[in-house]
ZAVODO-778242 format. One line per field, with one value per atom (N, C-alpha, C): atom name; chain; residue number from 1; x, y, z; residue in three letters. Coordinates in steps of 0.02 Angstrom, whole numbers, plus 32768, in hexadecimal, padded with zeros to 4 digits. Atoms other than C-alpha are relative to their C-alpha. Layout:
REM residues N
site <- CA,...
unit <- A,...
pos <- NUM,...
east <- X,...
north <- Y,...
up <- Z,...
code <- ALA,...
END
This chain:
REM residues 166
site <- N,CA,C,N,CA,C,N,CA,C,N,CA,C,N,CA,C,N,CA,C,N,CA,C,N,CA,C,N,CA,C,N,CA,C,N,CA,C,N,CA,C,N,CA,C,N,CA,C,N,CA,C,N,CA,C,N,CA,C,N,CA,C,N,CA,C,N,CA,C,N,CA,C,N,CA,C,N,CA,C,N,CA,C,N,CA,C,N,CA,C,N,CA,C,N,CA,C,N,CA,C,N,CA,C,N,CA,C,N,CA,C,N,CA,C,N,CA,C,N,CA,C,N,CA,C,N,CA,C,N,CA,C,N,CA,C,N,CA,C,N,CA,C,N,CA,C,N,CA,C,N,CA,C,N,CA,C,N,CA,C,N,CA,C,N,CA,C,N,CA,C,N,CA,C,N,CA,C,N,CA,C,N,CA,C,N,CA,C,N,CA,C,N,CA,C,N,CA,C,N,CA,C,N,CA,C,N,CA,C,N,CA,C,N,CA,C,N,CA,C,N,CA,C,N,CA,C,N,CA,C,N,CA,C,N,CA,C,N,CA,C,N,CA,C,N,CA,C,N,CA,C,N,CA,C,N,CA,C,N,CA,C,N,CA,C,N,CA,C,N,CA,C,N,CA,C,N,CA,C,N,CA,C,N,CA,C,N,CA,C,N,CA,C,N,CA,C,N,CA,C,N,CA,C,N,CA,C,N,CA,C,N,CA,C,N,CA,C,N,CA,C,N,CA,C,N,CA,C,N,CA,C,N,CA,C,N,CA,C,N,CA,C,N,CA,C,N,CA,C,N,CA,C,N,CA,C,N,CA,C,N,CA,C,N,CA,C,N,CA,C,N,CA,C,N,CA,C,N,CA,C,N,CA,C,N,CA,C,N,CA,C,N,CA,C,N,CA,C,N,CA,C,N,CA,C,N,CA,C,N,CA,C,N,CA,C,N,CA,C,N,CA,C,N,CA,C,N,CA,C,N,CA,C,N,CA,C,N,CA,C,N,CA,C,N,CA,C,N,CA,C,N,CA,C,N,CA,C,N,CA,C,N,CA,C,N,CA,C,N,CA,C,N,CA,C,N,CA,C,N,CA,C,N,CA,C,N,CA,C,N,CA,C,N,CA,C,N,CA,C,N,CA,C,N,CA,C,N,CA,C,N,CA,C,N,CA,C,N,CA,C,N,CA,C,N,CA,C,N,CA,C,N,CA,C,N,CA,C,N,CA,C,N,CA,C,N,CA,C,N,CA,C,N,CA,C,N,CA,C,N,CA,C,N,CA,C,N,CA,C,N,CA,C,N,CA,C,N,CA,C
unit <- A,A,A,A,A,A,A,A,A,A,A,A,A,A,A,A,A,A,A,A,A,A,A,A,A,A,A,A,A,A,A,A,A,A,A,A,A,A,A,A,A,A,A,A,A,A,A,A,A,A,A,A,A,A,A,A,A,A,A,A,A,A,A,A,A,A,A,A,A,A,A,A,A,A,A,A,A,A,A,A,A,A,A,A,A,A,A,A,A,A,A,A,A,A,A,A,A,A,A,A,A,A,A,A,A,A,A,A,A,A,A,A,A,A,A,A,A,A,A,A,A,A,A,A,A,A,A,A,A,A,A,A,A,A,A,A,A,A,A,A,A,A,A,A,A,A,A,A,A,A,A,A,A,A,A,A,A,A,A,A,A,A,A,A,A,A,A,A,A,A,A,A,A,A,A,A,A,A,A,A,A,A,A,A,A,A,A,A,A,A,A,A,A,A,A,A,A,A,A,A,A,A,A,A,A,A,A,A,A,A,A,A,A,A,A,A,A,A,A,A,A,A,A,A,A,A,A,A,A,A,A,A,A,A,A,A,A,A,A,A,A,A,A,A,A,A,A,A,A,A,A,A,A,A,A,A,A,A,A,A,A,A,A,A,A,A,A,A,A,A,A,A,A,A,A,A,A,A,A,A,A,A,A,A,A,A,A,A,A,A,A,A,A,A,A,A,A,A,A,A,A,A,A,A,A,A,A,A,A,A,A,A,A,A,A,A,A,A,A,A,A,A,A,A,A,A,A,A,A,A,A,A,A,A,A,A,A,A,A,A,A,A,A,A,A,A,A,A,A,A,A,A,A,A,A,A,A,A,A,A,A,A,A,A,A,A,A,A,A,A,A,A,A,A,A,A,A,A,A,A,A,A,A,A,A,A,A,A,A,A,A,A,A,A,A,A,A,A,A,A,A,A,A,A,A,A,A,A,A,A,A,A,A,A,A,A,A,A,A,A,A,A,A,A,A,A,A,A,A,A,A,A,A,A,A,A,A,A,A,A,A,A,A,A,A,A,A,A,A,A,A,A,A,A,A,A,A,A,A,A,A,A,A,A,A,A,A,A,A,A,A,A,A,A,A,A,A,A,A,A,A,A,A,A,A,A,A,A,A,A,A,A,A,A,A,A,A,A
pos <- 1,1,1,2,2,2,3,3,3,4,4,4,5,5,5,6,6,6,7,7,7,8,8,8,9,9,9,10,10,10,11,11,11,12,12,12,13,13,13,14,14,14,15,15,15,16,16,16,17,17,17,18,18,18,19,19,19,20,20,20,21,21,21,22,22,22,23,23,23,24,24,24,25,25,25,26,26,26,27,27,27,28,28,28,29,29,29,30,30,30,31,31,31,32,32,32,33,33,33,34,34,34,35,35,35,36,36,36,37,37,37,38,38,38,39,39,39,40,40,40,41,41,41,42,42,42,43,43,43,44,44,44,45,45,45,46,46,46,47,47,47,48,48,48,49,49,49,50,50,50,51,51,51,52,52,52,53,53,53,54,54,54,55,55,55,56,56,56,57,57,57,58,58,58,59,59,59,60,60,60,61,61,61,62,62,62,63,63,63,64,64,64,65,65,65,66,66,66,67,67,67,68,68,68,69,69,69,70,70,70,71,71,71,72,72,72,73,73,73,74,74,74,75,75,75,76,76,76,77,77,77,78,78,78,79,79,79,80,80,80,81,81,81,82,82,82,83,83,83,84,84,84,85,85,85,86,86,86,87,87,87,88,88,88,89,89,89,90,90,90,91,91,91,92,92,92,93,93,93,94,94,94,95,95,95,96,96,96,97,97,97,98,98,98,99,99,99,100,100,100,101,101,101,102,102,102,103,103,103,104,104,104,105,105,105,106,106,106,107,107,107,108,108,108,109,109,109,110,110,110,111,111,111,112,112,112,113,113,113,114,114,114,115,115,115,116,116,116,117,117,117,118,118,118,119,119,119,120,120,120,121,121,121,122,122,122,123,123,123,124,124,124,125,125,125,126,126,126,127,127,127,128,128,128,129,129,129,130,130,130,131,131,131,132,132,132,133,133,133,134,134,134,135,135,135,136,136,136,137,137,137,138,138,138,139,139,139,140,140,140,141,141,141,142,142,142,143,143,143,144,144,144,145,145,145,146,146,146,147,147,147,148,148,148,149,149,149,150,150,150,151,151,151,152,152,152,153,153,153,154,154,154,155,155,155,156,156,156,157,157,157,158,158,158,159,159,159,160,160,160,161,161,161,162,162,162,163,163,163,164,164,164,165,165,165,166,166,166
east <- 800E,233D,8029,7FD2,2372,7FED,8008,2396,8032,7FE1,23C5,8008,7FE2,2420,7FD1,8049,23AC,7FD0,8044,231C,8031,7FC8,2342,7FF3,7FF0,2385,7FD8,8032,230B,7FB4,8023,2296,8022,7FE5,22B4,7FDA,8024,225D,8008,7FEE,225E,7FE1,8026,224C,7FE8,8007,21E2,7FDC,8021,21AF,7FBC,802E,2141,7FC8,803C,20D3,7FCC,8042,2064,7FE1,8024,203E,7FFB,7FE8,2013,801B,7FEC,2053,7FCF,8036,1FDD,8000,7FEB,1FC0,7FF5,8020,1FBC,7FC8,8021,1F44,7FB8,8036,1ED0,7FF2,801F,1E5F,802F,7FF0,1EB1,7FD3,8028,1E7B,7FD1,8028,1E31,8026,8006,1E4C,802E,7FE0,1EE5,7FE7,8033,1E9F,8047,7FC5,1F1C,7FDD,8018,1F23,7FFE,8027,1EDB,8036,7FED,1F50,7FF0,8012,1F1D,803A,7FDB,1F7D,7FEC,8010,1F75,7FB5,8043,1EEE,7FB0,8041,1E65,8018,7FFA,1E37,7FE9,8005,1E39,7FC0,8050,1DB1,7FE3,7FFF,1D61,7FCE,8009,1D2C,7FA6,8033,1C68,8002,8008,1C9F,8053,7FBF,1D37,8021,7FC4,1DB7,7FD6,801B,1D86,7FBC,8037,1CDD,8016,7FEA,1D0C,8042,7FD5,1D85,7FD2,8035,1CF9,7FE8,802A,1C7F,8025,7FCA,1D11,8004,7FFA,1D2A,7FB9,8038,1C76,7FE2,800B,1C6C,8002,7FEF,1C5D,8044,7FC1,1CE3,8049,7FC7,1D59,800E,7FF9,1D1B,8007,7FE8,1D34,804F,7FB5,1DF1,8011,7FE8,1E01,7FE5,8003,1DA5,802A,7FD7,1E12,805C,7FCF,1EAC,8001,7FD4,1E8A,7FDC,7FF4,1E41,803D,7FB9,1EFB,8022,7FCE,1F60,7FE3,8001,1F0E,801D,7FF9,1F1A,8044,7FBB,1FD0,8027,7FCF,2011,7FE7,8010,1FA9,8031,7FED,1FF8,8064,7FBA,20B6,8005,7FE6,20AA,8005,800E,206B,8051,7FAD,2115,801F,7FE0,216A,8008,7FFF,213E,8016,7FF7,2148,8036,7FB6,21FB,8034,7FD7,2233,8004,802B,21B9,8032,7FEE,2211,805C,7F9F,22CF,8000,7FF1,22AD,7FEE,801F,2250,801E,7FF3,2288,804D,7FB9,2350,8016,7FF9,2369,7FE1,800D,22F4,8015,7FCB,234A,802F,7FBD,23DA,801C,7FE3,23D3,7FFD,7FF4,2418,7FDB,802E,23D3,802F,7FC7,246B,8037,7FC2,2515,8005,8001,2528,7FCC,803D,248D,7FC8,8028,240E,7FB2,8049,2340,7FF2,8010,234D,8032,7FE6,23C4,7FE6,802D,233D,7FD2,8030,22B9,800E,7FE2,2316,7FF6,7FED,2342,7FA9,803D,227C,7FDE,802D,2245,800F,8018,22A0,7FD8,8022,226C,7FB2,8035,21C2,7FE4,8014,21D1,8013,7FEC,220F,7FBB,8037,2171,7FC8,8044,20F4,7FFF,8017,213B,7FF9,8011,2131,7FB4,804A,207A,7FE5,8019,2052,7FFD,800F,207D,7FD5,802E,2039,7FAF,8046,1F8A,7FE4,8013,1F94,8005,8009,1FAA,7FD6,803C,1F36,7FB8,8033,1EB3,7FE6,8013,1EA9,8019,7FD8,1F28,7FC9,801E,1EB4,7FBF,8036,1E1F,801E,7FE1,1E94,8005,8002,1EC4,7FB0,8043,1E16,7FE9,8019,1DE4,8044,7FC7,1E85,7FE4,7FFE,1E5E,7FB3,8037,1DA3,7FEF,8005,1DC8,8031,7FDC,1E54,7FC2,8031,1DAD,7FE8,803E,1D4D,8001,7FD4,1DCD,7FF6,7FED,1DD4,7FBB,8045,1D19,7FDA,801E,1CE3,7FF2,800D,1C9C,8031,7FC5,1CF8,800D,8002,1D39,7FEA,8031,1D00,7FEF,803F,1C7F,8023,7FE2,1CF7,7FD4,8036,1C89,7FE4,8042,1BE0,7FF5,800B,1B93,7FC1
north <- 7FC0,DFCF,8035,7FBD,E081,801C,7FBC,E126,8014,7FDC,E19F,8055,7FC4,E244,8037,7FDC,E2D4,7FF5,8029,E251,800C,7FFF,E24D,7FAB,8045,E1A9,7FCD,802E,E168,7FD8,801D,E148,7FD7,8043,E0AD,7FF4,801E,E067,7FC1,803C,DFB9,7FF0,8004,DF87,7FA9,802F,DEDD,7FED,7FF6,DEB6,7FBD,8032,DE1A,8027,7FDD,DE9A,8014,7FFA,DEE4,7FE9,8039,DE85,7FC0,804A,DDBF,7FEF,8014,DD67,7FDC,7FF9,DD58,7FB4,8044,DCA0,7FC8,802D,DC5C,7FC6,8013,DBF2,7FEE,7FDA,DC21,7FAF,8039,DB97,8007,8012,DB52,8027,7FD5,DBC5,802A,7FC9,DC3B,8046,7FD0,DCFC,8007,8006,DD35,804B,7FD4,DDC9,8025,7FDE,DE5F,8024,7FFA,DE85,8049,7FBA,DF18,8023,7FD8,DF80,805C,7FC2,E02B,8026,7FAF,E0CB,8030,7FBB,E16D,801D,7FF1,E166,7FFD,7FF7,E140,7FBB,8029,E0D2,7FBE,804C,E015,7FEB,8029,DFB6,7FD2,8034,DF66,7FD1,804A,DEB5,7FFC,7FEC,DEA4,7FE0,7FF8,DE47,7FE1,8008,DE50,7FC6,802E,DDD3,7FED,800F,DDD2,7FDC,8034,DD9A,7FCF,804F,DD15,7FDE,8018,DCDB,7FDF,8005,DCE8,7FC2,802C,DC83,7FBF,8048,DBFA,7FE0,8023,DBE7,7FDD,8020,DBC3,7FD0,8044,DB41,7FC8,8042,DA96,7FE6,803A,DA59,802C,7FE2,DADB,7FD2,8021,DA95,7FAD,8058,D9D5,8007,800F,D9FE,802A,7FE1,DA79,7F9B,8036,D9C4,7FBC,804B,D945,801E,7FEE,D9B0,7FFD,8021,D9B8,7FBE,8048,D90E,7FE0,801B,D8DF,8025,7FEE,D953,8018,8001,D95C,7FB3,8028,D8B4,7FE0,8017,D8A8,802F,7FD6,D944,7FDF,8021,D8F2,7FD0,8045,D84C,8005,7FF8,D894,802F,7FE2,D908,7FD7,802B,D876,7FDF,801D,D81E,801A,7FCF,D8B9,7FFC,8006,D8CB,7FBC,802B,D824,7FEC,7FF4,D827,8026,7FE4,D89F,7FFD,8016,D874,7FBF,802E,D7CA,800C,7FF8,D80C,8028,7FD6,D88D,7FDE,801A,D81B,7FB2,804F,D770,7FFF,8007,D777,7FCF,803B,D6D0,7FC6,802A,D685,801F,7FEC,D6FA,7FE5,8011,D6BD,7FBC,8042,D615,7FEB,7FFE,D5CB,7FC8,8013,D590,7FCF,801C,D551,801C,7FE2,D567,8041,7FCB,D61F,8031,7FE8,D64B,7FF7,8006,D666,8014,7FF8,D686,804A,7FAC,D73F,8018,7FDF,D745,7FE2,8025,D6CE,802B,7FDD,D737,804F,7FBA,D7D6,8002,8013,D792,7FEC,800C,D756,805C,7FBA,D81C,801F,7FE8,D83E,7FCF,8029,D7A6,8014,7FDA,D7EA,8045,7FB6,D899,7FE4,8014,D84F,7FD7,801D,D7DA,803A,7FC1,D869,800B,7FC9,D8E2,7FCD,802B,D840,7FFC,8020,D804,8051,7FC4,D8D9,800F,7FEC,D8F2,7FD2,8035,D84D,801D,801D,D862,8062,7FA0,D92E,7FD0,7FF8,D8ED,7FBE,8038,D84C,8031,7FFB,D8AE,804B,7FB9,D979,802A,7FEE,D9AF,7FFC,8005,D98E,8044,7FC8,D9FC,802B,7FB8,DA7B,801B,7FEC,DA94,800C,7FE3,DA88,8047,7FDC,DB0B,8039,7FC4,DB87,8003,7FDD,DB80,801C,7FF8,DBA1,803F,7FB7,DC40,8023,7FF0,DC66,8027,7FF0,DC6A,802E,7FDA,DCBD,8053,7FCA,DD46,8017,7FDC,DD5E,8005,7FFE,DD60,7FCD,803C,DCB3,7FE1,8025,DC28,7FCA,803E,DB8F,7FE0,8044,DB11,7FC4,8039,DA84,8003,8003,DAAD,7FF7,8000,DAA9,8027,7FDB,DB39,802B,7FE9,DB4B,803F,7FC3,DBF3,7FEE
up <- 7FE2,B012,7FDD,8035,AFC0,802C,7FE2,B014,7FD3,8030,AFA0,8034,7FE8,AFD6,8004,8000,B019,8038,7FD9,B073,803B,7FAF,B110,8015,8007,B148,802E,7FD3,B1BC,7FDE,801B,B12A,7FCF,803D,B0BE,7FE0,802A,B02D,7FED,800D,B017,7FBB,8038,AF6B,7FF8,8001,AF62,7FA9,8046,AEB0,7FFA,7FD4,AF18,8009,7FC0,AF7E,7FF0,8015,AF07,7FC2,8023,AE71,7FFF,7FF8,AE6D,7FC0,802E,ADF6,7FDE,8029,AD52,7FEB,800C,AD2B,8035,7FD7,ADC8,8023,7FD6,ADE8,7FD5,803A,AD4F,7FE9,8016,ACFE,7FBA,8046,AC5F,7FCE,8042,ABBE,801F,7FE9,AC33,8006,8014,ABFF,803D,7FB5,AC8F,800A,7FDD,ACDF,8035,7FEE,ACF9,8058,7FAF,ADBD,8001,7FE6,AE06,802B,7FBF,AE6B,8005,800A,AE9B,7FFC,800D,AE66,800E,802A,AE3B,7FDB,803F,ADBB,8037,7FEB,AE3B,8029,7FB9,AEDA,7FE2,8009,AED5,800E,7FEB,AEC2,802A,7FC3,AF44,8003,8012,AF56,8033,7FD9,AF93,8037,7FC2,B02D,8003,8003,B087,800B,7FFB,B0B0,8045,7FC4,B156,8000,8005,B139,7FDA,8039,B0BF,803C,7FC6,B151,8033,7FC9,B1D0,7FF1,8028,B150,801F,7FFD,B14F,8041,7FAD,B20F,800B,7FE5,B220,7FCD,8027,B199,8023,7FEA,B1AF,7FF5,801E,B135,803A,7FCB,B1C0,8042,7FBD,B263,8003,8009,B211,800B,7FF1,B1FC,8046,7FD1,B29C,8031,7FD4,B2EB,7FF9,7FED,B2B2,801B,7FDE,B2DC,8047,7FA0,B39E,8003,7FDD,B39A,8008,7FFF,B370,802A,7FD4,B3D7,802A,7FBB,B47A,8025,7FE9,B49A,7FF1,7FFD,B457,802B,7FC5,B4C4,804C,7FC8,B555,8003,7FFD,B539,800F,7FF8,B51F,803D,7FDA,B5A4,8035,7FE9,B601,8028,7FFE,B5EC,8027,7FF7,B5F3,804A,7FB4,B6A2,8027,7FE0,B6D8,8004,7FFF,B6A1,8031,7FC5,B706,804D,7FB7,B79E,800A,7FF0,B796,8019,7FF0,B785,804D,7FC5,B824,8039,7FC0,B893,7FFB,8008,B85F,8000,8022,B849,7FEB,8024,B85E,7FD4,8042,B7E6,7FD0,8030,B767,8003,801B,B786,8010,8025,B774,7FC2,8026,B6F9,7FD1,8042,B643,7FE6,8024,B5E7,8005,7FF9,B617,803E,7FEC,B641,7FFF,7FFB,B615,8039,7FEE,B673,8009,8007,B697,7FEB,7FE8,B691,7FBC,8054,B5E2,7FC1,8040,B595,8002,8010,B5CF,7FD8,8037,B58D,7FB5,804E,B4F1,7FE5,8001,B4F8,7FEB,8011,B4F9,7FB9,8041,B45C,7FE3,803D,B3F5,8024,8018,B431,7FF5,800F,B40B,7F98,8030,B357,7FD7,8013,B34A,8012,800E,B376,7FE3,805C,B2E0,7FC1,804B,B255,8019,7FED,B2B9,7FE9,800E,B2B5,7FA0,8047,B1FE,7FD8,803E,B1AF,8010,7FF6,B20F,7FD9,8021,B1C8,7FA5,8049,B11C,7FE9,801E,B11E,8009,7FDE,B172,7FFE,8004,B168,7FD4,8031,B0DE,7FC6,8041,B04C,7FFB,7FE5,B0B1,800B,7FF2,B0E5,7FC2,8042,B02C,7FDF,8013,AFF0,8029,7FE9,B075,7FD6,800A,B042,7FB2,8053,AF7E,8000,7FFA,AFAF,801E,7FD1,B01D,7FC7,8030,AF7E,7FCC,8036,AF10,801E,7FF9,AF65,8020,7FF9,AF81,7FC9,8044,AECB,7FE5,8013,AEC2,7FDB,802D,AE70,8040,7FEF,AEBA,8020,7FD5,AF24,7FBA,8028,AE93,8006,7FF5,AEF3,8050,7FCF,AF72,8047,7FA8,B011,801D,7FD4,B058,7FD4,8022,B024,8025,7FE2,B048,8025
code <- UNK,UNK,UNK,UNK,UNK,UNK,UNK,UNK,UNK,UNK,UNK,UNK,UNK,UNK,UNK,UNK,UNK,UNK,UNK,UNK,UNK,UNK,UNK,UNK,UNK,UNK,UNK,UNK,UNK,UNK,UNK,UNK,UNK,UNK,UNK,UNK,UNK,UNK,UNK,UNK,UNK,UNK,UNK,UNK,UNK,UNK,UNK,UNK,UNK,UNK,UNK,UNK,UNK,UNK,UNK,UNK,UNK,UNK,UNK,UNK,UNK,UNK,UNK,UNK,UNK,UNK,UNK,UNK,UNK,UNK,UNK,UNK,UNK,UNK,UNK,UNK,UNK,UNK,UNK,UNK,UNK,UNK,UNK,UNK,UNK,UNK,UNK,UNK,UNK,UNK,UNK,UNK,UNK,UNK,UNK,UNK,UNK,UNK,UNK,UNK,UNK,UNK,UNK,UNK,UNK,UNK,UNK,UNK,UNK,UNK,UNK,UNK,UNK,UNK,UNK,UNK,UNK,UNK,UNK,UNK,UNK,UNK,UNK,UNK,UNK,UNK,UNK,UNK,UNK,UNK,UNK,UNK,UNK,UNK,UNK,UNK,UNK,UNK,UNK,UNK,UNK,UNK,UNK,UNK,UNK,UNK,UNK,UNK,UNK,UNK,UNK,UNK,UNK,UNK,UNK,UNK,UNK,UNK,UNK,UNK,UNK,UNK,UNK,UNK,UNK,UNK,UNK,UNK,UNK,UNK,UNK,UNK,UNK,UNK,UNK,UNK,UNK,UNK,UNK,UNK,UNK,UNK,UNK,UNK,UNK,UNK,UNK,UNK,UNK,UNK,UNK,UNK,UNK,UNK,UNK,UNK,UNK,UNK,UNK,UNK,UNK,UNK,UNK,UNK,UNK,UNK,UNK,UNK,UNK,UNK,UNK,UNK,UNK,UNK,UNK,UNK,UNK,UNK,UNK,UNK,UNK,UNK,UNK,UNK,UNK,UNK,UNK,UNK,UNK,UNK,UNK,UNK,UNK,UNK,UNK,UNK,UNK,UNK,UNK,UNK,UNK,UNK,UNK,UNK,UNK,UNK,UNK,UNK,UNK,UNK,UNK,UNK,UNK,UNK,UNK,UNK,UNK,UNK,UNK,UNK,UNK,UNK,UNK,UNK,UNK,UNK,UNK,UNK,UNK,UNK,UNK,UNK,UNK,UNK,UNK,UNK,UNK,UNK,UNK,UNK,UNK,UNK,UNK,UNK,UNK,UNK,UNK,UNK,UNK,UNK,UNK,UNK,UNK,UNK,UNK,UNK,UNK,UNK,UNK,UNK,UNK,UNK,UNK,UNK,UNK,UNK,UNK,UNK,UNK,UNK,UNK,UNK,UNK,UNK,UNK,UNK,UNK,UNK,UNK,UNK,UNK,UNK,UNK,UNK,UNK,UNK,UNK,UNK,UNK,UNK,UNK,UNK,UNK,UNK,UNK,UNK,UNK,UNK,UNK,UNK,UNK,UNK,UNK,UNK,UNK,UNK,UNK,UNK,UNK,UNK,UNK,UNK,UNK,UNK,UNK,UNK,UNK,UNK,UNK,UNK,UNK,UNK,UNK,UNK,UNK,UNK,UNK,UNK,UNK,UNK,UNK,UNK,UNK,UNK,UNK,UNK,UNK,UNK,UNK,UNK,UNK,UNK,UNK,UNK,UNK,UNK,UNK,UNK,UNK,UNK,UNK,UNK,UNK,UNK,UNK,UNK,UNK,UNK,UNK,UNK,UNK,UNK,UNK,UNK,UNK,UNK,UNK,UNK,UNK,UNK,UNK,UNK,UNK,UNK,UNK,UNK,UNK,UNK,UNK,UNK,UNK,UNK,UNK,UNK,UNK,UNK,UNK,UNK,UNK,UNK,UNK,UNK,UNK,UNK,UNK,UNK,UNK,UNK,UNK,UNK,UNK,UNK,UNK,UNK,UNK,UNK,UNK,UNK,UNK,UNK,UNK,UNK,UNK,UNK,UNK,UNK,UNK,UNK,UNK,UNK,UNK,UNK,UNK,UNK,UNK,UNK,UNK,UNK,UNK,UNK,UNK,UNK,UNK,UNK,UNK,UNK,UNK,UNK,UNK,UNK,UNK,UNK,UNK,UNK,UNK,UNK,UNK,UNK,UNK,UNK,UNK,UNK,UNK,UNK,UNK,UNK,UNK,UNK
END
């Protein structure tokens, strides 16, 4: 940020050297021509793209290859927040209404109610490995296909590989 003497100090300028050009190269097909970015100035108004973002967003939600990964995401986490909240509750339902089957004992000093504790992390621990593996066996590959496909079609070309047909 700069404020220089004069401005008055309630305006700031943030200087981001990120914000308005991308970076040239990115992304570009091998031995394909790199293609200096457009930002508007001075000289005249930016050029504009024949459809916006928003539609090419829209398009995407109502794809198939979208509503396959929006469907295998809540097939997996409804029925794992059902299932842990499940617990969840029954954990506490059991410690407030039950005392003394909590607190008999397991081994030693332990007992039913610091196994089942110790039970909620090791399954808050097995949800996020079961959550990430079934995201990267199962919707990670389509999510990426769909993101470089809405990338293209930002920059006005075609999908690379056919994630969403028009």
């Amino acid at each position: 940020m700069e404020n220089r003497e004069g401005h008055d100090p309630a305006t700031a300028r943030i200087d981001d050297p990120w914000y308005d050009a991308p970076a040239s190269g990115w992304c570009e097909a091998e031995g394909a021509p790199a293609r200096a970015a457009a930002v508007p100035g001075p000289a005249g108004p930016p050029q504009e793209q024949p459809r916006g973002a928003a539609d090419i967003y829209l398009e995407v939600q109502r794809s198939a290859a979208f509503q396959e990964v929006r469907g295998r995401y809540r097939r997996f986490v409804w029925p794992a927040v059902l299932a842990f909240l499940t617990w969840y509750l029954a954990y506490v339902v059991a410690a407030t209404t039950a005392p003394e089957l909590m607190a008999r004992p397991v081994a030693g000093a332990v007992n039913v109610a610091m196994v089942a504790g110790l039970g909620q992390f090791l399954t808050t621990f097995l949800l996020t490995w079961a959550y990430a593996r079934h995201a990267r066996l199962h919707r990670d590959r389509a999510a990426l296909d769909l993101r470089w496909a809405v990338f293209d079609r930002e920059r006005g070309q075609e999908p690379v590989r056919g994630a969403v047909q028009r």
